[in-house]
N, C-alpha and C positions, 0 to 999 in steps of 0.2 A: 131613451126608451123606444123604443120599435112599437109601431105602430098596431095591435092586436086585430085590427080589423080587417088588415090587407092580407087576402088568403085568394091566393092563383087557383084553382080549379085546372087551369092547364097550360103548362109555361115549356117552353125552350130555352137554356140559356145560352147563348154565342160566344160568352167570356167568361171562361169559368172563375176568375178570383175575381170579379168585379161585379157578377151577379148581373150582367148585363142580359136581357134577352127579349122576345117575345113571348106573349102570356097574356090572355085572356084578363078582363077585366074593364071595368066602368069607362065610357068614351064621354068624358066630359066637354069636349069640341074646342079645344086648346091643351095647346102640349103642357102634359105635366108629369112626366116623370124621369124619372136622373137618366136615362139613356135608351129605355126598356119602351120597344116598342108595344101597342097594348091594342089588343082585339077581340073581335066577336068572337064569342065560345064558338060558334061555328068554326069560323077561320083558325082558330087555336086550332082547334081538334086536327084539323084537315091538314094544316101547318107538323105537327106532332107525328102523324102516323106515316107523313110522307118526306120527312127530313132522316138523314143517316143522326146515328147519335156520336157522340162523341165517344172513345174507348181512353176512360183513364189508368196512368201508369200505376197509381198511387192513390192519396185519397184528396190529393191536391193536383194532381200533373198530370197532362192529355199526353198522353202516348199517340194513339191517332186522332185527328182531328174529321169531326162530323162534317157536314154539307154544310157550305161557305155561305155566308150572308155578306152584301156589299149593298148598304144604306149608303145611296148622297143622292145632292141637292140644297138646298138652304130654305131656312122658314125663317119670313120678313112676319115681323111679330106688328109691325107698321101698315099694311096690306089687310085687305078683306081676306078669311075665310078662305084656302083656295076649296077645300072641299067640300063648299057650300056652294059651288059652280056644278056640285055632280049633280042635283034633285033636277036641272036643270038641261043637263048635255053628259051623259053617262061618260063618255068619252073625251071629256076636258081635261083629266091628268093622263090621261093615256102619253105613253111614253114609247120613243123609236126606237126600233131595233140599233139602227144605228147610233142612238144617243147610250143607249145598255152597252153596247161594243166599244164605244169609246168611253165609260166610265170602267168598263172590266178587264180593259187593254193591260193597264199596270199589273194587274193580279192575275192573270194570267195563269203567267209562267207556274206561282208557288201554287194554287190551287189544281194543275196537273201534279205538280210534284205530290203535293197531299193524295191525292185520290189515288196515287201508285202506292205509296204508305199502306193507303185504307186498302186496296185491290190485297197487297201484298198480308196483309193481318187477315184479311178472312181465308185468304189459303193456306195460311199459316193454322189458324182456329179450327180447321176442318179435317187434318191430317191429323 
């Protein structure tokens, strides 16, 4: 039975048959949920109005594909807190440009290909 009490106020989903996404909702200060990143209704909102959406073929199938999300990194469930270092040095998960370029190296390629997709479906919608 599904849970009646978990109601998003404001979500993005990144995978559509897998119900994966970001979306607002309680930070209880340890990962808890199946894959869905989870944020301040602030950051939702701001996340929401500023992402491309997805355009589906169908009521199942993306035709073109929305603005790209690339999560990584690893969380030692053994380790203090890293984000209990921020009250402390705001700029302690800060991450390098150069460390972003080499996590985005692989994807690259298909996330150009996508955004010609998307470029090409809004001139397409417009004529």
């Amino acid at each position: 039975m599904k849970n009646q009490k978990f109601r998003c106020k404001v979500g993005i989903l990144t995978e559509n048959k897998l119900g994966v996404g970001f979306h607002e909702y309680e930070l209880p200060g340890y990962p808890a949920s199946h894959s869905c990143l989870r944020l301040l209704e602030a950051d939702a909102k701001y996340l929401y109005k500023w992402a491309d959406e997805w355009v589906l073929a169908d009521s199942e199938n993306v035709k073109v594909k929305g603005t790209p999300v690339l999560v990584f990194g690893k969380y030692n469930f053994d380790t203090p807190k890293p984000w209990l270092q921020l009250a402390k040095n705001p700029k302690a998960l800060n991450i390098s440009e150069a460390e972003i370029k080499k996590e985005l190296k692989p994807f690259i390629q298909k996330i150009l290909e996508n955004q010609k997709v998307r470029e090409t479906e809004k001139q397409t919608a417009t004529l």
